[in-house]
C-alpha positions as CSV (number, residue, x, y, z in Angstrom):
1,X,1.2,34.7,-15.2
2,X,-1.9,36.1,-13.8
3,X,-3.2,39.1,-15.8
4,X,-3.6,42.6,-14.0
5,X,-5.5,44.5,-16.3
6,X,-5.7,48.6,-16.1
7,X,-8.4,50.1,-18.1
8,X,-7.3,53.6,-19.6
9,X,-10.1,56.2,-20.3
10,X,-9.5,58.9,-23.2
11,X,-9.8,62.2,-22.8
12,X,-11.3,65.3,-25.1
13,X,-9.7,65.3,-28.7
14,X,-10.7,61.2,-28.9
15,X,-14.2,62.5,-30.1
16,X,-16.1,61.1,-33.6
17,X,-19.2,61.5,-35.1
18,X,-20.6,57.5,-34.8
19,X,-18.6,56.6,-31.7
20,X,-20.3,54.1,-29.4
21,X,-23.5,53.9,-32.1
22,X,-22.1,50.0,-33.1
23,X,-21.9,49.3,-29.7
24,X,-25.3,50.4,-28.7
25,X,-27.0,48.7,-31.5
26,X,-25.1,45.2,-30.2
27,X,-25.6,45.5,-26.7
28,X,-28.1,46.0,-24.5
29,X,-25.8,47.5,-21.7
30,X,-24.0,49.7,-24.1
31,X,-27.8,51.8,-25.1
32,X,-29.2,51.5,-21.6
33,X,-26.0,53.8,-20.8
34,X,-26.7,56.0,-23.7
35,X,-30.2,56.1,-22.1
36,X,-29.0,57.1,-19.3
37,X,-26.8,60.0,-20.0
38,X,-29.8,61.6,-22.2
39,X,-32.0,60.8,-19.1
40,X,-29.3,63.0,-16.9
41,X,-29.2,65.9,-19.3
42,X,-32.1,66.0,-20.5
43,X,-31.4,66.1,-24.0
44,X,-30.5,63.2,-26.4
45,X,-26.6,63.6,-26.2
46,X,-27.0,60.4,-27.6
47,X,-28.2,61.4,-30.9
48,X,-25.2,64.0,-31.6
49,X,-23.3,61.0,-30.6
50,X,-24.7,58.8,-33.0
51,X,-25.0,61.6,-36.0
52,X,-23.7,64.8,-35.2
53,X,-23.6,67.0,-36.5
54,X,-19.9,67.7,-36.2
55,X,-19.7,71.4,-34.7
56,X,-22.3,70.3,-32.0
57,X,-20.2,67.1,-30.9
58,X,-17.2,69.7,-30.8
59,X,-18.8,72.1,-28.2
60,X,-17.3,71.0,-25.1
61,X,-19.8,71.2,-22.7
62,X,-21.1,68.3,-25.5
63,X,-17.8,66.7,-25.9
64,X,-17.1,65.9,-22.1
65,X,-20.2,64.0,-21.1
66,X,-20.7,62.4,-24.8
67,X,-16.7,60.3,-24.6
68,X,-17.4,59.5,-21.1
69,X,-20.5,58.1,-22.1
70,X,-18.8,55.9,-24.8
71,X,-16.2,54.6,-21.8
72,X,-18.8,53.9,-19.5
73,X,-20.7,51.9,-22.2
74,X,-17.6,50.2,-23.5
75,X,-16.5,49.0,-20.1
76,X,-20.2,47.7,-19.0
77,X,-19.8,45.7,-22.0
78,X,-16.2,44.5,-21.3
79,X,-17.8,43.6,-17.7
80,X,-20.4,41.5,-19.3
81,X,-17.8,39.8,-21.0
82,X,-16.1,38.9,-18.0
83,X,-13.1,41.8,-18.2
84,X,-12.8,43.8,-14.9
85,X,-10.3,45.8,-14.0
86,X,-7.6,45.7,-11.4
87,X,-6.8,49.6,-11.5
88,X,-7.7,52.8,-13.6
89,X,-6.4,55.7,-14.8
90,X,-7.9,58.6,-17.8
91,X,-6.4,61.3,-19.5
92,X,-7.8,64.8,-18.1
93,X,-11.9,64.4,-18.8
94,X,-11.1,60.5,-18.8
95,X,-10.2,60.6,-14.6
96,X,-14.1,61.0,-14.7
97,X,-14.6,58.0,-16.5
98,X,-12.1,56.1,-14.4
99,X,-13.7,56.9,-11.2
100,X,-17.4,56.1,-13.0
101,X,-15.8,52.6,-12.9
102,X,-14.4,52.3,-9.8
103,X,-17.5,53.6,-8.0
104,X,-16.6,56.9,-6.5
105,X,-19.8,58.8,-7.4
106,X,-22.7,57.8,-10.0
107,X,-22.7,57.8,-13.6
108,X,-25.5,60.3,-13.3
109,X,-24.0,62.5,-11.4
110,X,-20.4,62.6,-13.4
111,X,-22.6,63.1,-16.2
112,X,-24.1,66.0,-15.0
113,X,-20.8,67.1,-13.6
114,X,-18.3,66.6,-16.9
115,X,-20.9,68.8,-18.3
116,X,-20.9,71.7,-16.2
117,X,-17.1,71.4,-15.9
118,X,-17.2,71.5,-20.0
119,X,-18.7,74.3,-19.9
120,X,-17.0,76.6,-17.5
121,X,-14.0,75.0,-19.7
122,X,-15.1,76.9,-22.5
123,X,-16.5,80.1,-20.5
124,X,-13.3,80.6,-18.9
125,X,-11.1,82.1,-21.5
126,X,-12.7,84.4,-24.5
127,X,-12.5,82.4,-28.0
128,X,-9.1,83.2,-29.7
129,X,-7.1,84.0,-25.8
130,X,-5.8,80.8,-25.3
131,X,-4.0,78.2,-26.8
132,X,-2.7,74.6,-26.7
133,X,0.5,73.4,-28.6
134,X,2.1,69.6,-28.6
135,X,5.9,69.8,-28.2
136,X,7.7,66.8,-30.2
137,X,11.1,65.4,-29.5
138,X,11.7,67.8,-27.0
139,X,12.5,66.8,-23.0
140,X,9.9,67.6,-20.8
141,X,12.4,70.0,-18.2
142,X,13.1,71.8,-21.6
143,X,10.0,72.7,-22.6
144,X,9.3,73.8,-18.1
145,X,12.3,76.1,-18.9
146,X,10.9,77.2,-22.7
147,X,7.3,78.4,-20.8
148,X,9.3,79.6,-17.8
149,X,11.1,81.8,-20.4
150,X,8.5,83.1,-21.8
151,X,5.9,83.3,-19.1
152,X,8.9,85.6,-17.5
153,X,9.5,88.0,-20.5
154,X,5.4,88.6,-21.3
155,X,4.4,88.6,-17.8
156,X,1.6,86.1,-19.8
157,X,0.4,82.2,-18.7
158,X,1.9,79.6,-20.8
159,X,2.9,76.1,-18.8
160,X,3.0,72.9,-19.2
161,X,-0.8,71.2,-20.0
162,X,0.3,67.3,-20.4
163,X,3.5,65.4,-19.7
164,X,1.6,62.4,-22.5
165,X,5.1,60.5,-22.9
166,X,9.1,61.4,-23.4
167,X,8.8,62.5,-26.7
168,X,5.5,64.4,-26.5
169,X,4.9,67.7,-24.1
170,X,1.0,69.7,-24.6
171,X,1.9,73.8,-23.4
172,X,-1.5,75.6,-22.7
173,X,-1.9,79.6,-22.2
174,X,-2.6,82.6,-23.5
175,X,-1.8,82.5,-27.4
176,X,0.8,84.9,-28.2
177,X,2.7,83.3,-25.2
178,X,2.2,79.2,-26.3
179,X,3.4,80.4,-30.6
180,X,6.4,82.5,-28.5
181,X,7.1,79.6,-26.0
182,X,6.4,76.4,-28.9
183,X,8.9,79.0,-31.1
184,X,11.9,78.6,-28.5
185,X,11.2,74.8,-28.1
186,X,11.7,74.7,-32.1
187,X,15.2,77.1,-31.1
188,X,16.1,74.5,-28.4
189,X,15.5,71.4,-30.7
190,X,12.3,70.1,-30.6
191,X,11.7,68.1,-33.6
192,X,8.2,69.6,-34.0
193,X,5.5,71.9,-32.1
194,X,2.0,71.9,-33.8
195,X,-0.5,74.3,-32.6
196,X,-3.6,71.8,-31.3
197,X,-7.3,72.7,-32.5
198,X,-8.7,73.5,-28.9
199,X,-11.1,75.4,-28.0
200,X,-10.0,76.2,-25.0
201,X,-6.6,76.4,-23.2
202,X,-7.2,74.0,-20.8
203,X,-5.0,72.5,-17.4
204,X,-3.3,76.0,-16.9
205,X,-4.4,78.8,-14.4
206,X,-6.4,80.6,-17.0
207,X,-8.9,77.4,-16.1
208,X,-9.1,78.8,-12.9
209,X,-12.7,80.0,-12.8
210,X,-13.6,76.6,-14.4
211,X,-11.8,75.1,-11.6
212,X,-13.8,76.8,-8.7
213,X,-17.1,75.9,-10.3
214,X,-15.5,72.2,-10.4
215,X,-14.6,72.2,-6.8
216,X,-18.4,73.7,-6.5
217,X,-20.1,71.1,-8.3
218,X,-18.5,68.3,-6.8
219,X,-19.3,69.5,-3.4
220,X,-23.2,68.6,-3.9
221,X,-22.4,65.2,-5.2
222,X,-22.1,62.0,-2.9
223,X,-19.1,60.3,-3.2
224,X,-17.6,57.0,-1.6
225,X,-14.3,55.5,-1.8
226,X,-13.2,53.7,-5.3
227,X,-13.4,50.1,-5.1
228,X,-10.1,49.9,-7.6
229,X,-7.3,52.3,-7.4
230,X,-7.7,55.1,-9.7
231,X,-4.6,57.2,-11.1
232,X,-4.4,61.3,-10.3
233,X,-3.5,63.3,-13.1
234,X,-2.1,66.1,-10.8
235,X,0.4,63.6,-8.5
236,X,0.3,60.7,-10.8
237,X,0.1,58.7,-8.1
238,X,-2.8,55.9,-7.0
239,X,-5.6,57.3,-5.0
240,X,-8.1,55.1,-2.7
241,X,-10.5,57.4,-0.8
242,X,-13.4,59.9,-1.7
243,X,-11.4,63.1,-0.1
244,X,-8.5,62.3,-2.4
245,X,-10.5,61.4,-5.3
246,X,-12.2,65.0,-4.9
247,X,-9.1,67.0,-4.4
248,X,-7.6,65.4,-7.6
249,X,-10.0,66.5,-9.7
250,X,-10.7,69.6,-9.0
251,X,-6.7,70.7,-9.0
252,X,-6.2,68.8,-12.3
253,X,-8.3,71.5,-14.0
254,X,-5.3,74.1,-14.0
255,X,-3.0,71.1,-13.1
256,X,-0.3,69.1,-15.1
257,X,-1.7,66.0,-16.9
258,X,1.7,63.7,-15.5
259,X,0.3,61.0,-17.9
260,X,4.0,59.3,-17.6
261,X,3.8,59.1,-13.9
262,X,0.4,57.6,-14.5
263,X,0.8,54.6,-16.1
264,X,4.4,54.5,-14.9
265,X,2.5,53.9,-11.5
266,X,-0.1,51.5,-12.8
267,X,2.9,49.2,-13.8
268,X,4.1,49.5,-10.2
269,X,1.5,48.6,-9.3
270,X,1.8,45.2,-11.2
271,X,-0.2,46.6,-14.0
272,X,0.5,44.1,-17.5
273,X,-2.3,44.6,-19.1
274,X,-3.6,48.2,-20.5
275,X,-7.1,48.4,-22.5
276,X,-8.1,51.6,-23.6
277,X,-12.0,52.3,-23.6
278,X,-13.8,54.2,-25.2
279,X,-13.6,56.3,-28.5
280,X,-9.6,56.2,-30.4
281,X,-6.0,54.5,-29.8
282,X,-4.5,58.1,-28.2
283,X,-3.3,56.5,-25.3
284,X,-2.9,53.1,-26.8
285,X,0.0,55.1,-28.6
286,X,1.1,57.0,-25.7
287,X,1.7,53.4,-24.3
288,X,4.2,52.4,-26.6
289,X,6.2,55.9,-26.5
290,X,6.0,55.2,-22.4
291,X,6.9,51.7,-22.5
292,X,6.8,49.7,-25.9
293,X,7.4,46.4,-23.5
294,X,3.6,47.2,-22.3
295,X,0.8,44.7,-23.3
296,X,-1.7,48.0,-25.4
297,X,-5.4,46.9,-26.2
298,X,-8.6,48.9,-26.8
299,X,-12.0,48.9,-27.1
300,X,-14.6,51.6,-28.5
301,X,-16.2,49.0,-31.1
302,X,-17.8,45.3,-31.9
303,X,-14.6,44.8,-33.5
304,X,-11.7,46.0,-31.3
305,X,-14.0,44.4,-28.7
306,X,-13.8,40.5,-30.1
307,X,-10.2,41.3,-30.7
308,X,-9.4,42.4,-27.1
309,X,-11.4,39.2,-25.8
310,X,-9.6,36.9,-27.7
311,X,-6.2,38.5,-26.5
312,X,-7.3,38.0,-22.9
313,X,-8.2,34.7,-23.8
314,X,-5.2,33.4,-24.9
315,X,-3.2,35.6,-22.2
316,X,-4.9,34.2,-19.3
């Protein structure tokens, strides 16, 4: 059997002091990217990257261009090494990536772009207003009705941010309403809720200033249709033109993340091979709560690199 492979891009929470530093020291590609990206900003993004420190790699405006540069590096070096892909998806930030790959607009440009979109991110709701919490265990209708509840009693946002797998629903919102809304998911049996360390209540209509600035931004960029089918976190669904691409994401930023119906598409489209790249295994264990049948690989170092080769090797 032929493999199809799908390459999966991470999105913000993936983030590590050191990521992409082993693979920029191995690989020419891999540093003439980071070269890039501190080109496009003007800065050496690269360096925070590299060393930090922490709180700086944590800003988001930082966070957003600085993973995506780690993908884009990881899969230039997976293209070296002979590993294309057949279709693309990433998590929220990581649709950048995706299209980055499949050609829609520059790496310059996105770079430019995830950072202005990180920081109307942050600029959109006062520190401390909004919140993010991961339902466990809990049905994803269940937790729509939970926020519904809620969102209806305080007259305040709270909805659902990411649909990441069956067991695992992200709510986003104003804070009192995502404790009050995770609170009734506890009362209607969700195994677990844990309030996430965002800085930012991100895909819910609170983003919405973020999302006109978005739609703004991506308005002076050229785009062109993606050579590879790329995922939309707002439908799910496969996208193939420039228009589309552009619509996606700018709705995703108060949009649902339907991760599910993302990689449930990718495997309809006969998708049977998923690497994750860039920084972390997040999605790599998404995978497995989607479909554990699914083939899961990754790459965001020399090491899971030489692994992921080998396994195509003896897949092929």
């Amino acid at each position: 059997m032929t493999n199809k492979i799908a390459f999966l891009f991470p999105g913000q929470g993936s983030q590590a002091v050191g990521m992409g530093r082993e693979l920029a020291e191995r690989f020419p590609i891999a540093a003439q990217t980071f070269a890039e990206t501190d080109a496009a900003l003007g800065f050496l993004l690269s360096r925070i990257c590299f060393e930090g420190p922490e709180e700086d790699l944590r800003l988001t405006e930082n966070t957003q261009p600085a993973i995506m540069t780690v993908s884009v590096a990881a899969a230039r070096v997976l293209a070296e090494h002979g590993v294309q892909p057949a279709l693309a998806a990433g998590h929220s930030l990581g649709e950048w990536s995706a299209h980055v790959i499949a050609g829609t607009f520059s790496f310059a440009d996105a770079v430019r772009a995830v950072k202005a979109r990180g920081h109307a991110m942050q600029q959109a709701v006062p520190a401390g207003q909004g919140a993010m919490a991961a339902i466990l265990a809990l049905d994803a209708a269940q937790v729509a009705e939970a926020c519904a509840e809620i969102a209806r009693e305080t007259g305040l946002t709270v909805q659902a941010a990411n649909l990441n797998s069956p067991s695992q629903t992200v709510i986003s919102g104003a804070t009192a309403a995502v404790e009050m809304a995770a609170a009734l998911c506890k009362a209607k049996g969700a195994r677990r809720t844990v309030m996430l360390p965002v800085s930012a209540p991100f895909h819910c209509a609170l983003m919405q200033p973020a999302q006109e600035e978005v739609a703004r931004v991506l308005s002076g960029i050229a785009m062109r249709e993606p050579h590879i089918p790329v995922a939309a976190n707002i439908t799910g669904e496969l996208l193939t033109t420039a228009d589309a691409a552009r619509d996606a994401l700018i709705r995703q930023v108060t949009g649902t993340v339907r991760w599910v119906d993302c990689v449930q598409s990718l495997k309809a489209a006969g998708a049977n091979v998923f690497i994750e790249v860039g920084p972390g295994k997040v999605l790599c264990g998404l995978l497995k709560q989607i479909d554990p049948a699914l083939k899961a690989l990754n790459v965001e170092d020399a090491a899971s690199l030489e692994k992921t080769i080998v396994e195509m090797k003896g897949s092929a």
